[in-house]
N, C-alpha and C positions, 0 to 999 in steps of 0.2 A: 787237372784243370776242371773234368766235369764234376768234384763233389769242394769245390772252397767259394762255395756262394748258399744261399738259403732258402735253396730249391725244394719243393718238399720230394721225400725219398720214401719209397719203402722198402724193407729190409723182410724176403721169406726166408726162415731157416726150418731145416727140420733134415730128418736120417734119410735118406733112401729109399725111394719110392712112396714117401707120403705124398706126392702129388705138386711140388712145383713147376715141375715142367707142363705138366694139364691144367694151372692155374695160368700159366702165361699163356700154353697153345686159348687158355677159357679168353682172354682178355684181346690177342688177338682178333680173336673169330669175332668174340660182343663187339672191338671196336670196327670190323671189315661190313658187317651186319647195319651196324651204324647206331648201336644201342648203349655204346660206352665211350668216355675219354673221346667224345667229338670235337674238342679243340685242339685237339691234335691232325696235323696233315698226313702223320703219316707214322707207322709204329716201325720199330729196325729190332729184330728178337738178335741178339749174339749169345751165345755159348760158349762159355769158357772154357768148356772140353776142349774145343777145338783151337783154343789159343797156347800150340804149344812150339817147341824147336824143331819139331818138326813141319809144319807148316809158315811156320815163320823163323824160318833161320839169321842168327847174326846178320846184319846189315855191315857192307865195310867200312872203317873207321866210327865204328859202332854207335851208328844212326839209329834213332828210335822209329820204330811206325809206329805211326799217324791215327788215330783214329778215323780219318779217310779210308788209310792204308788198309783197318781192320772192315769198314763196312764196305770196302769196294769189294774185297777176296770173301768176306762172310755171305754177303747177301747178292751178289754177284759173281756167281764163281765160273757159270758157264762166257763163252765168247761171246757180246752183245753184238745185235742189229743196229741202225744207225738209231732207229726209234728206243732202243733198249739205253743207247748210251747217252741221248736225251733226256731220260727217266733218272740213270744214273750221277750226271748232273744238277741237274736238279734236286735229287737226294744229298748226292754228299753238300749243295750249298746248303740243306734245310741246318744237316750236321753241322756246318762250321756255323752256322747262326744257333744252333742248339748249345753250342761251347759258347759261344760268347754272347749271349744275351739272357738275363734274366725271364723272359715270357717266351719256352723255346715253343718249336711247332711239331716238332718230335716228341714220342714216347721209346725211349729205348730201354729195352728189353735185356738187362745181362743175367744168365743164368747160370751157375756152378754146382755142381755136383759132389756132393762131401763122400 
């Protein structure tokens, strides 16, 4: 659902340890700073390392998670405060408006490791 529209994309490849992961933590920090990508509310970095059957085991009656499901456990992994789970709503609505609307307010971040 996030890539069958004409969003623009960009695609880093390269071997192991040429620096994509120091190029997102770069993009991050520029947009935290307020120097980059300020039409964005708000950036969600995910790593695809961590997207594995261990962490995310079968669902039963083999239910898919949600991309909610992945940035609620990615980016929220400890137990929030009332204020943290305010933040957290907030977030995941930006998400489902990032899925379904062409002008999202998110910048997400997925990173994979070859």
């Amino acid at each position: 659902q996030l890539f069958n529209d004409n969003r623009k994309r960009l695609l880093v490849l390269g071997r192991a340890g040429i620096g994509k992961t120091t190029f997102c933590q770069y993009i991050a920090y520029q947009w935290a700073r307020g120097k980059l990508f300020q039409q964005f509310r708000c950036i969600l970095w995910i790593r695809f390392r961590f997207l594995n059957a261990t962490r995310y085991p079968k669902k039963p009656n083999n239910e898919q998670y949600t991309l909610t499901d992945i940035v609620e456990k990615e980016c929220f992994p400890n137990k929030l405060t009332d204020d943290g789970l305010s933040v957290l709503r907030f977030i995941l609505g930006e998400v489902r408006q990032a899925v379904s609307t062409t002008s999202p307010t998110i910048l997400l971040l997925l990173t994979r490791m070859f």
